[in-house]
C-alpha positions in Angstrom: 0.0 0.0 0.0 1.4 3.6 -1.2 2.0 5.8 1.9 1.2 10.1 1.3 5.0 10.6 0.8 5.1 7.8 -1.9 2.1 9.7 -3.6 3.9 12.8 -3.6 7.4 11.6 -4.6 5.5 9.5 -7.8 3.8 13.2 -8.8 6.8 15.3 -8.7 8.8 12.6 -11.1 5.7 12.9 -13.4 5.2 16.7 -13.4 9.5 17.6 -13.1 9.9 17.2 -16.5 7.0 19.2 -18.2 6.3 21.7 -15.2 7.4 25.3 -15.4 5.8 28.0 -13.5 6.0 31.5 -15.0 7.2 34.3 -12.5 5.0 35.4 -10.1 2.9 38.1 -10.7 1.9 41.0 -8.4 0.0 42.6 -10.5 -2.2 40.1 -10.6 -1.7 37.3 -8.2 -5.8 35.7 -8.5 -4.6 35.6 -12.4 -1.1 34.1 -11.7 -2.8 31.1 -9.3 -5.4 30.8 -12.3 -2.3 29.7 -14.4 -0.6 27.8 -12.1 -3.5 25.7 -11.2 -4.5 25.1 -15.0 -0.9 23.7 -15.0 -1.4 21.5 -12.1 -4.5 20.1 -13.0 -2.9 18.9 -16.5 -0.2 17.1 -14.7 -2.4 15.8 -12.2 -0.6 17.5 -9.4 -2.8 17.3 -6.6 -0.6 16.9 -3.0 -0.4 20.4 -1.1 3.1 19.6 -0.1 4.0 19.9 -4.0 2.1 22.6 -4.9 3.7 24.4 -2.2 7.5 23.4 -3.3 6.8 24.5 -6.9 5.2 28.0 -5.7 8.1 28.5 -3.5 11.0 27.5 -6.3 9.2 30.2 -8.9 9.1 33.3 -6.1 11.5 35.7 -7.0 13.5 37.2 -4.1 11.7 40.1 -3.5 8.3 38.5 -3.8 10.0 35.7 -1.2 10.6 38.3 0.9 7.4 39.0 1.7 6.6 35.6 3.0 9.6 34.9 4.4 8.2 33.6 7.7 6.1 31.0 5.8 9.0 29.9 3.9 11.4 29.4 7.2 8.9 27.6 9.1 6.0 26.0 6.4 2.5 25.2 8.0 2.1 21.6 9.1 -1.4 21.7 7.3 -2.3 22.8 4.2 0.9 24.6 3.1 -0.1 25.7 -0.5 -3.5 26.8 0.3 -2.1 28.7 3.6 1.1 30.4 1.0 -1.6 31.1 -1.5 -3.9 33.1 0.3 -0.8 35.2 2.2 0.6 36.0 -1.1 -2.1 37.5 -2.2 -3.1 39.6 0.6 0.3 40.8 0.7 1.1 41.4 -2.5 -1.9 42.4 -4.1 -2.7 45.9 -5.1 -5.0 47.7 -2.7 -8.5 49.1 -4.0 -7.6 52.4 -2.8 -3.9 51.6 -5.1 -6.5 50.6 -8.0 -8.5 53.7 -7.8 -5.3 56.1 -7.9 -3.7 54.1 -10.7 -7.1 54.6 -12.2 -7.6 58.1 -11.7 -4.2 59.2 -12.2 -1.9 56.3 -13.3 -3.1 54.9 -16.4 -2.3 55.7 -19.9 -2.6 54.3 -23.5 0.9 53.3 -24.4 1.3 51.2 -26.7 -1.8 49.2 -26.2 -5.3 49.7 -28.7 -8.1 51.8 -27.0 -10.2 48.4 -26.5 -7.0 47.4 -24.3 -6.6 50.4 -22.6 -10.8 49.9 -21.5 -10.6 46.5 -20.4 -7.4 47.4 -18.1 -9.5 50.3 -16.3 -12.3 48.4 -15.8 -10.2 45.6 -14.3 -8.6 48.4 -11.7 -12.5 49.3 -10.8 -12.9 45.1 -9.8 -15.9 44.8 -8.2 -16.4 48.1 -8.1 -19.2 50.0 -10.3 -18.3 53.7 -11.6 -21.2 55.5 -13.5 -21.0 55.4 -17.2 -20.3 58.7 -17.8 -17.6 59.1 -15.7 -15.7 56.0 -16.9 -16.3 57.3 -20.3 -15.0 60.9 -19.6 -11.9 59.3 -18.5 -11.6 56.9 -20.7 -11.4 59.5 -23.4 -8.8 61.5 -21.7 -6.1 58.9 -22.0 -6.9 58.7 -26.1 -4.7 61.3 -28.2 -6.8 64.3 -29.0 -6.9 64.3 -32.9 -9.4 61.1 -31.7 -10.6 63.1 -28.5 -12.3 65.5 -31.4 -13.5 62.7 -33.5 -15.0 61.2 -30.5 -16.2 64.5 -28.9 -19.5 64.7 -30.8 -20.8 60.7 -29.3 -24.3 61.2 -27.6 -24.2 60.3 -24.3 -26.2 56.7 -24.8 -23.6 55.6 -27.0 -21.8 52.5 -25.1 -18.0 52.8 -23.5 -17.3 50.0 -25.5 -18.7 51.1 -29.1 -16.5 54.3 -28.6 -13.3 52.0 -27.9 -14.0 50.3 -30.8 -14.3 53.4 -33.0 -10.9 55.1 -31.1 -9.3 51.6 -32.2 -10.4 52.1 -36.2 -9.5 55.9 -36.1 -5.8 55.2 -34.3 -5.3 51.9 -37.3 -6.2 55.0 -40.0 -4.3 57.4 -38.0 -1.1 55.1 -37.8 -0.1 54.1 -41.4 1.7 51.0 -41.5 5.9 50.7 -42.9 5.0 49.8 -46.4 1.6 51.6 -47.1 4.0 54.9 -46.2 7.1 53.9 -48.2 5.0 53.0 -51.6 2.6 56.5 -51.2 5.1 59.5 -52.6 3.2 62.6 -52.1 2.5 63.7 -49.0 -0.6 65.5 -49.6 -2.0 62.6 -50.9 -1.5 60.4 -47.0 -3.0 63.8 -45.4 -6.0 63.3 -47.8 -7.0 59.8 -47.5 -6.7 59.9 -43.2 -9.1 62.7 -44.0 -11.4 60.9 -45.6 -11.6 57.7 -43.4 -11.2 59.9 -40.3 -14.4 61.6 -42.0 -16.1 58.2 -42.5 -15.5 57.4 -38.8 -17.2 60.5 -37.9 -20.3 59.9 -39.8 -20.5 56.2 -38.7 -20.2 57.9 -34.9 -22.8 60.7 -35.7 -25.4 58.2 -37.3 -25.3 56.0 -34.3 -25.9 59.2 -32.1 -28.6 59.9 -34.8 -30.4 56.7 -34.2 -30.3 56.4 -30.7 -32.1 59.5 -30.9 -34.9 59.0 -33.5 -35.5 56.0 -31.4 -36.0 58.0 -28.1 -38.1 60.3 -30.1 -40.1 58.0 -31.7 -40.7 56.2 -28.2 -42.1 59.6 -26.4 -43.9 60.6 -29.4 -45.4 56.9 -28.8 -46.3 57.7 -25.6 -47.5 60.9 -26.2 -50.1 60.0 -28.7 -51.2 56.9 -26.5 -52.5 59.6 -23.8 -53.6 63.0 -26.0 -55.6 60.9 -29.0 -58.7 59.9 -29.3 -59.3 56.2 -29.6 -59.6 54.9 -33.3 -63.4 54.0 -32.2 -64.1 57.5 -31.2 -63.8 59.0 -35.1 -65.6 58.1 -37.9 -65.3 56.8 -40.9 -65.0 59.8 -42.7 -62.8 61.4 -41.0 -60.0 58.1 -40.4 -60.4 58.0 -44.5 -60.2 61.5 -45.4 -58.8 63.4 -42.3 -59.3 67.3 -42.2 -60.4 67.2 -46.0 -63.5 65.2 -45.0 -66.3 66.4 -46.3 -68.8 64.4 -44.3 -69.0 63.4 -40.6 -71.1 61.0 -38.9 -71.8 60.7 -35.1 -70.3 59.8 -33.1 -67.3 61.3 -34.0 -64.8 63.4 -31.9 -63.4 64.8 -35.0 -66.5 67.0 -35.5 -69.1 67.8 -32.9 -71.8 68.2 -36.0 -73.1 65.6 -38.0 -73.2 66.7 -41.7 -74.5 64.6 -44.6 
């Protein structure tokens, strides 16, 4: 019969071979474990005691650091779940650390406007930030040639419609090697980001159009629903010919006097 310390000795010749933990992460330790765990379920790695030896051979000396007193004297019970939890509530980034990086921190970069999105909204966590606002700085961290394309978006347009438009208008905006090298004049680059930065803004000011028309359509709805007569109320005459009836017969809100 296999003891515990035969188990773990037959998984870490399985897994030696084929197992290599990326670097710790701090800036996301839940997403680092995610990996790590994906790894351990495809080896069938299942003992504490080796989870816990391959966390502890992929900490980097500063991140050891910080559970030093874990790693000098290890838990008699439940050592990787124990190391997991205390990395991450010490090395995680606080919410009040997430709101400031949010606020003040972020930037584009290098990354597309989609990218830049998701990564704010991943600082907010659980936390929920009215639409607007995440909007309003959403579009403060995008170059302003597309701050002025995106400037004229009605409010109901979606955070995540405008990313996609700032990621078509930065692709336009930012000619590729080649398509510059084979294009001689000058004037003629300037014209056609013009032209698509153009289409970009009509695409934008139709969607704000129809958002509209629908909200107008849906009042006017509403409004006809409680000023209007019913259909019953008006005659025949007067549903057929409107104001250019020439006949009216009662009842019939249309015309107080019957005429024939």
């Amino acid at each position: 019969m296999s003891t515990e310390s035969d188990v773990e000795r037959t998984e870490k010749s399985m897994a030696t071979v084929s197992i290599k933990l990326p670097p710790f992460w701090p800036g996301d330790p839940l997403l680092w474990f995610a990996q790590v765990e994906a790894q351990f379920a495809t080896k069938r790695v299942t003992s504490q005691d080796t989870k816990y030896s391959y966390i502890v051979a992929s900490l980097t000396p500063d991140i050891a650091q910080e559970v030093r007193d874990l790693l000098l004297s290890p838990p008699q019970a439940d050592r990787y779940k124990t190391l997991k939890d205390t990395l991450i509530k010490r090395t995680a980034v606080s919410e009040q650390q997430r709101l400031q990086q949010l606020l003040n921190e972020v930037t584009l970069g290098d990354r597309k406007p989609s990218q830049l999105l998701r990564h704010m909204q991943q600082l907010l966590g659980g936390k929920k930030l009215e639409e607007s606002i995440l909007k309003q700085l959403f579009l403060q961290r995008l170059p302003t040639n597309v701050q002025l394309v995106l400037a004229s978006s009605s409010e109901d347009v979606k955070v995540e419609q405008i990313a996609e438009l700032a990621d078509k208008i930065l692709e336009v905006a930012t000619p590729t090697v080649n398509a510059v090298a084979t294009t001689t004049p000058e004037v003629s680059n300037i014209q056609r980001l013009e032209q698509h930065v153009g289409r970009l803004s009509r695409q934008l000011e139709d969607l704000s159009m129809r958002l509209n028309r629908q909200q107008s359509r849906s009042r006017s709805s509403s409004r006809k629903r409680r000023d209007s007569p019913a259909a019953s109320e008006i005659c025949w005459y007067h549903r057929t010919y409107g104001d250019k009836a020439q006949k009216c017969r009662q009842p019939c809100s249309e015309n107080t006097e019957a005429s024939n």
